[in-house]
C-alpha positions in Angstrom: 122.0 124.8 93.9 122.1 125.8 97.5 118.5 125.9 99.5 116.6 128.8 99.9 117.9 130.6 102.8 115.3 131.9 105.5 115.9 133.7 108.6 113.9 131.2 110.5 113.5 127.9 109.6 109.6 127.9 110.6 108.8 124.3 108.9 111.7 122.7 111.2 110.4 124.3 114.1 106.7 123.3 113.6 108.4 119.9 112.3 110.2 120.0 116.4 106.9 120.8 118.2 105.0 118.1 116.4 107.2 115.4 117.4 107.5 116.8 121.0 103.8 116.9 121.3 103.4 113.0 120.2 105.9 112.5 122.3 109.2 110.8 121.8 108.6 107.5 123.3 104.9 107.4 121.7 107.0 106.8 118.1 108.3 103.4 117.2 111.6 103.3 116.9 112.3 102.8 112.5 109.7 106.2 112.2 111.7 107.9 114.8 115.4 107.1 113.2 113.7 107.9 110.4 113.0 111.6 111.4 116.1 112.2 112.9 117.8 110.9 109.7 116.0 113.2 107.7 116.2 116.1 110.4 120.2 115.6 110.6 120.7 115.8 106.7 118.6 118.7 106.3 120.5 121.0 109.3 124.3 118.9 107.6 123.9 118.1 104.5 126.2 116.0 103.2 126.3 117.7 99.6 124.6 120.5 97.8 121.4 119.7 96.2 122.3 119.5 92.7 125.3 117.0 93.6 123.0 114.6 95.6 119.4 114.8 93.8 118.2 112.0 91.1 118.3 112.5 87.8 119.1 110.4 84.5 121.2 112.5 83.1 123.7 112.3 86.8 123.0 108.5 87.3 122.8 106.7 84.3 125.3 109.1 82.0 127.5 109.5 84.3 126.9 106.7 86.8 127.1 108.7 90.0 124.5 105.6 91.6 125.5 107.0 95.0 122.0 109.9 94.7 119.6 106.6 94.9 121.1 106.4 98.4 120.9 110.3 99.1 118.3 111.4 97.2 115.6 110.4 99.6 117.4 112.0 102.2 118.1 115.6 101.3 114.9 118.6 101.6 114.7 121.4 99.2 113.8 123.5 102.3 112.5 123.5 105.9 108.6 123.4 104.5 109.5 120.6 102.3 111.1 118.7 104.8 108.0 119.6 107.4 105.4 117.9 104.5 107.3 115.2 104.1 107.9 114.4 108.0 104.5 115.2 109.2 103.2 112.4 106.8 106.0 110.2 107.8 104.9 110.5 111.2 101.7 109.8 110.9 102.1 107.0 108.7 105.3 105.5 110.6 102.9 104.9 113.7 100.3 103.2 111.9 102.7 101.0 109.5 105.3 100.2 111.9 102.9 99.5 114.4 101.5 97.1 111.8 104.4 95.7 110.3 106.6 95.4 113.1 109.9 97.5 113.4 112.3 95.1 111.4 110.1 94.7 108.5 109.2 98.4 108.0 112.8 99.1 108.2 113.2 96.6 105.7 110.6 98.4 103.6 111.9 101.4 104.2 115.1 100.8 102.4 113.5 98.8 99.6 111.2 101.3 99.0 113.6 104.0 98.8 116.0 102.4 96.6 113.0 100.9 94.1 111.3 104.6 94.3 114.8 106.0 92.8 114.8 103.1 90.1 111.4 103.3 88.9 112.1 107.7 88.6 114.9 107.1 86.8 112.8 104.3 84.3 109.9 106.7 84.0 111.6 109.7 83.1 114.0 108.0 80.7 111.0 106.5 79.1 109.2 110.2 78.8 112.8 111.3 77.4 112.9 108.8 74.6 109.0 108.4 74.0 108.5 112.2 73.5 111.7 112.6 72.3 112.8 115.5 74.7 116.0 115.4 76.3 114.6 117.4 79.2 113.3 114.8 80.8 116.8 112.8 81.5 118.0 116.6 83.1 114.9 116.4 85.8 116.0 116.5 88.9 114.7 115.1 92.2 115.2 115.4 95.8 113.2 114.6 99.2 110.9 111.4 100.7 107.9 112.2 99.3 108.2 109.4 96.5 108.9 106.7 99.5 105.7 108.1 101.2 103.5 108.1 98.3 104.4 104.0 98.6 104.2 104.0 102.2 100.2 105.7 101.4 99.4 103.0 99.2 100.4 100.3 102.1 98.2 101.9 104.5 95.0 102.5 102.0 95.4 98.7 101.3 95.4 97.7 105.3 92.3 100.5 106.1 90.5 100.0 102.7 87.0 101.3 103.7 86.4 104.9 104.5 87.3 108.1 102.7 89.9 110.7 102.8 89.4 114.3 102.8 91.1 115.8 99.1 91.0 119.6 99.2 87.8 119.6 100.5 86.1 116.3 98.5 85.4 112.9 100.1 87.8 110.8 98.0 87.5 106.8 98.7 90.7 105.6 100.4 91.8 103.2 97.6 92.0 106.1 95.2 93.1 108.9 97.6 97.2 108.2 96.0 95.8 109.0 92.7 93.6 112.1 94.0 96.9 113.1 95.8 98.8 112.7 92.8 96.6 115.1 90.7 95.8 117.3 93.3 99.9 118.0 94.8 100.5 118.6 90.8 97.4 120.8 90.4 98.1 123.1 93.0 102.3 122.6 92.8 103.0 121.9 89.2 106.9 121.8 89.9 106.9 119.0 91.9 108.0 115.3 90.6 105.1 113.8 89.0 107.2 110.8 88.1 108.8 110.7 91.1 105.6 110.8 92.7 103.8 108.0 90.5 107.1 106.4 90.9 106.0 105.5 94.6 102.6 104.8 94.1 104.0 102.0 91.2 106.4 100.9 94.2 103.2 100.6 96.6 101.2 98.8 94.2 104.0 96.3 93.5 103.8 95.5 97.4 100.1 94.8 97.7 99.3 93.6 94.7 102.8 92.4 92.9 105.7 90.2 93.8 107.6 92.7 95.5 106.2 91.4 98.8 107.4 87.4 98.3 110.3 88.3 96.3 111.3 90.6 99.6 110.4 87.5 102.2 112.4 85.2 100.5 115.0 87.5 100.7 114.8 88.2 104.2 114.2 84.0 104.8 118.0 83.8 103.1 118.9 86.2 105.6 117.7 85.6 108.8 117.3 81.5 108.4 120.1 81.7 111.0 119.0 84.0 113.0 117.0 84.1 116.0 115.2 87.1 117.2 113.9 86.9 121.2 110.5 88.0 122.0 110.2 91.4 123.3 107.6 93.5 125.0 107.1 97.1 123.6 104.5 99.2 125.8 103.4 102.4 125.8 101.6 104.6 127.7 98.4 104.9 128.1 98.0 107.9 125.5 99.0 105.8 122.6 99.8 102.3 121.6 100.1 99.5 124.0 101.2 96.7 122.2 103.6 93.6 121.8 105.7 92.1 119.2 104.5 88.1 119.5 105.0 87.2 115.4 108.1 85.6 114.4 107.1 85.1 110.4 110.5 85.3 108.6 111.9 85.7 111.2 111.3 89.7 111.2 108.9 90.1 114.5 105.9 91.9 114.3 103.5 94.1 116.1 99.6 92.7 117.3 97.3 94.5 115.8 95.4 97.2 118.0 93.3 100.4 117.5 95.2 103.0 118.9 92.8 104.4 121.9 94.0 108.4 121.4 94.4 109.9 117.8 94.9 113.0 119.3 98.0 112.5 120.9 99.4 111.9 117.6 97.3 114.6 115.7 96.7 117.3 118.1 93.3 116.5 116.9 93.3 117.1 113.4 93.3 114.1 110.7 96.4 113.3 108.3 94.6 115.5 105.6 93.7 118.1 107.7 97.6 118.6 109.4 99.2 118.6 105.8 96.5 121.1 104.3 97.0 123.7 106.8 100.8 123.4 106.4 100.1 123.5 102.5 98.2 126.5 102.7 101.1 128.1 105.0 103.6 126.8 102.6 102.0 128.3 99.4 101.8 132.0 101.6 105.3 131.8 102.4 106.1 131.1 99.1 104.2 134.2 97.5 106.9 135.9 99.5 109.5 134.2 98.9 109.8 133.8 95.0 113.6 131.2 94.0 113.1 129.9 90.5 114.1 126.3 90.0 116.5 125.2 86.6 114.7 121.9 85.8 115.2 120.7 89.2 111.6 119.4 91.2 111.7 118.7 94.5 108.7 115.6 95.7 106.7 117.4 97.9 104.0 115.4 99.5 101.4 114.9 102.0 
């Protein structure tokens, strides 16, 4: 199944102006390879949708394990690729500034590969618990399941505080699960597992083994390995920082409050952003009407 074609690609192009107006060397470097991954694979992909989503029936039957790698990578359409971005942007800066840029790149790929895994587990087990093939056929595509994890990282590191859920004060330790009902409330073919999937992945970071099972890992790797301290400023409208932790060897960015949300917001918060582009997406597609054959793209704020 090819993507929906569009004379303009208007959720790229809004995509483009946001990252122009945080400014290029406001974003650490992991978000911004990140962006540009995505970005590139959307504008060349590098197979149809149906040939590189996630699915039982593709990976497991027939062992085509290469669509945990490009899954995550590939966009149903411009507006899904915008959702997913914005919210990777916004959370990029805060995590990688947190985490350092090794170790969210290290998170990164773990979470993307453990996101696919866990799909694949839950819809397998919906498939033989309900006894409906179907579920095995289900077929996902996008970042939205990574970012669903990535939002359960940054709810455990800024735990007080609420977030704004179409229009309800939602504490911030249960705005993944508000998110959850509410993207399949208003969107009800989007990935639900693939969805939970990430919030499982998130959970098994903060308050599972992933975390220690992941630093020994990266302990066997980098025992040999020596990584120089480095300086990373930025300007005065964001971040001024500097990587000065060494723990497993994967440095790490001090902690700061960033002294400008709006450079990174144009004054609007995360919720606010990705409801406005919701409510453009939903318009555009009362216009634009494509039915989907069991395939459900993770769309996500």
């Amino acid at each position: 199944m090819q993507r929906r074609s569009r004379g303009i690609n208007a959720g790229l192009i809004l995509l483009l102006s946001q990252i122009f107006h945080v400014g290029i060397s406001n974003i650490p470097p992991v978000t911004l390879a990140t962006l540009v991954l995505n970005i590139w694979f959307f504008l060349n992909p590098l197979k149809p949708l149906f040939e590189s989503c996630l699915s039982v029936e593709k990976c497991y039957q027939q062992k085509d394990w290469q669509r945990l790698l490009l899954s995550p990578l590939h966009h149903a359409d411009d507006w899904h690729l915008y959702f997913n971005m914005a919210s990777m942007l916004w959370k990029g800066i805060h995590l990688e500034r947190r985490l350092g840029s090794r170790w969210f790149a290290y998170v990164i790929v773990t979470f993307s590969l453990l996101t696919g895994v866990l799909y694949l587990f839950l819809e397998f087990a919906l498939a033989e618990f309900l006894d409906e093939p179907g579920f095995r056929r289900n077929c996902a595509v996008g970042f939205s399941g990574v970012l669903f994890a990535l939002k359960v990282l940054n709810n455990h590191y800024c735990p007080g505080g609420f977030a704004n859920i179409l229009g309800f004060p939602v504490p911030n330790r249960l705005a993944c699960w508000a998110e959850l009902l509410a993207i399949h409330f208003i969107s009800p073919g989007t990935s639900f597992a693939g969805h939970l999937a990430g919030i499982l992945v998130g959970l098994m970071y903060t308050h599972g083994p992933l975390k220690k099972i992941m630093k020994k890992c990266a302990g066997v790797f980098s025992s040999n390995m020596h990584y120089p301290g480095q300086q990373y400023h930025v300007n005065s409208s964001g971040y001024s920082r500097y990587q000065d932790s060494y723990q497993y060897g994967w440095p790490a960015y001090s902690e700061e409050i960033p002294r400008n949300y709006d450079a990174y917001t144009a004054g609007l918060s995360e919720e606010e952003q990705l409801e406005r582009a919701l409510r453009a997406s939903l318009w555009d597609q009362g216009r634009n009407v494509a039915p989907f054959t069991y395939f459900k793209a993770y769309l996500t704020w």
